[in-house]
N, C-alpha and C positions, 0 to 999 in steps of 0.2 A: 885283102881277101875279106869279103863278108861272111859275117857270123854265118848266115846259112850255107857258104860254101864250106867253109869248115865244119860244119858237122855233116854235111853230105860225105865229106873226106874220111872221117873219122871212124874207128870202127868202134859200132855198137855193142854192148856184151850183157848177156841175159844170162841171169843164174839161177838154177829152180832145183828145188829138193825133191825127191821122187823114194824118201827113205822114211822111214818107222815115222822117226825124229827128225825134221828136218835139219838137214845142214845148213849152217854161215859160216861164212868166210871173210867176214870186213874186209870188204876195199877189195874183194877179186875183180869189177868188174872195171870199176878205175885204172887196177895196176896191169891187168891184162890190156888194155886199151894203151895206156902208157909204154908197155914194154916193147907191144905188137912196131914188126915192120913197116913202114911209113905206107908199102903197096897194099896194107890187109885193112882194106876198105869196106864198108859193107857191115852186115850183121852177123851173130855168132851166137849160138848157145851155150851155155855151162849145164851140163845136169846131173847133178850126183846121182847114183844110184846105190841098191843092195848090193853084194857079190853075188849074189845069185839070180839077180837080174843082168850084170854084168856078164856071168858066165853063161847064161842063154843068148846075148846077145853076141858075144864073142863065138858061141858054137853056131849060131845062124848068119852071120856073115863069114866068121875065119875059115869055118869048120877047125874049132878049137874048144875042144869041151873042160873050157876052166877058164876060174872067174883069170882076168887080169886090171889093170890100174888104170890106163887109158883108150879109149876108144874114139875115133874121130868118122865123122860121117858127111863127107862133102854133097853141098845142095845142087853143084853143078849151075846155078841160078846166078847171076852175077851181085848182086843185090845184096841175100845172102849167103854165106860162107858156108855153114853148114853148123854142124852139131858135134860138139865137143863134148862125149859122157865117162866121167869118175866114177870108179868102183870107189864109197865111201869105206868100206872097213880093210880093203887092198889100202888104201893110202895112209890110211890111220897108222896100220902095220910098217910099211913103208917109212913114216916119219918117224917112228922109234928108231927102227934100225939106221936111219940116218942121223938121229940127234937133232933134230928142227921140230917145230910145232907143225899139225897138221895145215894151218894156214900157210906155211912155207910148203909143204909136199903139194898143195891144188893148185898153189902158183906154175910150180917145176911143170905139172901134170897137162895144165891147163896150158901154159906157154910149147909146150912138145905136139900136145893137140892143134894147134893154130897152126904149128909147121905143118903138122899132115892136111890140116883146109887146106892151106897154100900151095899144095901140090907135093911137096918134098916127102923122101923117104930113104930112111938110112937102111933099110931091109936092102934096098937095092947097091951093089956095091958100088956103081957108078956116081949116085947122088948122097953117099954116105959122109964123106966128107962136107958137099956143101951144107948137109941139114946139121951136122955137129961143129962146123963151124959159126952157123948163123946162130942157132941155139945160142951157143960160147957167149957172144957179141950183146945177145938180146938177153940172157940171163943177169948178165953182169951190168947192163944198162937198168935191168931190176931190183938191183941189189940180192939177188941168187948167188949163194956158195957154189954149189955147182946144179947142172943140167942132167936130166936122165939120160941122153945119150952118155956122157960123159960118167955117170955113177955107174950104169950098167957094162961097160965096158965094148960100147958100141952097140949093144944087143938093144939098148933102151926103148 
């Protein structure tokens, strides 16, 4: 295979700060590219955000008035994937109570986001199992202790 067909295959990962402070994350865009599904081709964004741009976002799409941790926004476009956006002080919180650094929570965060581009969704009971098993598989191929389905107790 040629170098260009490989990266045509490849999925691309864009990470942007949209907070006070900008956020990094060393190596999300590599380790998300590495852990992704061999069929999650195409482009993808990473974009931190406030909690309270999170929680306007989450009340304008969910109708859910409060911040939460991941948000996923499929492009419908085949090209690109869509839009993967982090509530940065929801995950900050999040990684205490899990005992990991915040670069391991945007991993979890960001790897759960990519399942919901991909179409899957454990909200739904039907698909719930295949999106916390792929999770399982794709987390531990990233060196992840565990997955937000799996830490939330399904609800992730």
């Amino acid at each position: 295979m040629t170098a260009a067909a490989t990266r045509r295959r490849a999925l691309e990962v864009t990470v942007t700060s949209h907070t006070r402070r900008p956020v990094r994350v060393a190596g999300l865009s590599a380790w998300l590219s590495g852990a992704a599904p061999a069929r999650a081709r195409g482009e993808v964004s990473v974009a931190f955000v406030s909690d309270a741009a999170m929680r306007a976002l989450n009340r304008a799409h969910r109708r859910n008035d409060a911040s939460t941790d991941v948000l996923s926004f499929p492009s419908g476009e085949p090209r690109f994937l869509g839009d993967i956006v982090i509530a940065e002080g929801v995950a900050r919180r999040q990684a205490l109570r899990a005992g990991h650094g915040f670069g391991v929570e945007a991993r979890v965060l960001a790897l759960h986001g990519l399942l919901h581009l991909l179409g899957y969704d454990h909200e739904h009971h039907a698909d719930a199992g295949r999106m916390r098993a792929l999770e399982t598989r794709l987390r531990r191929k990233g060196g992840l202790r565990e997955g937000l389905i799996e830490r939330e107790g399904g609800r992730g």
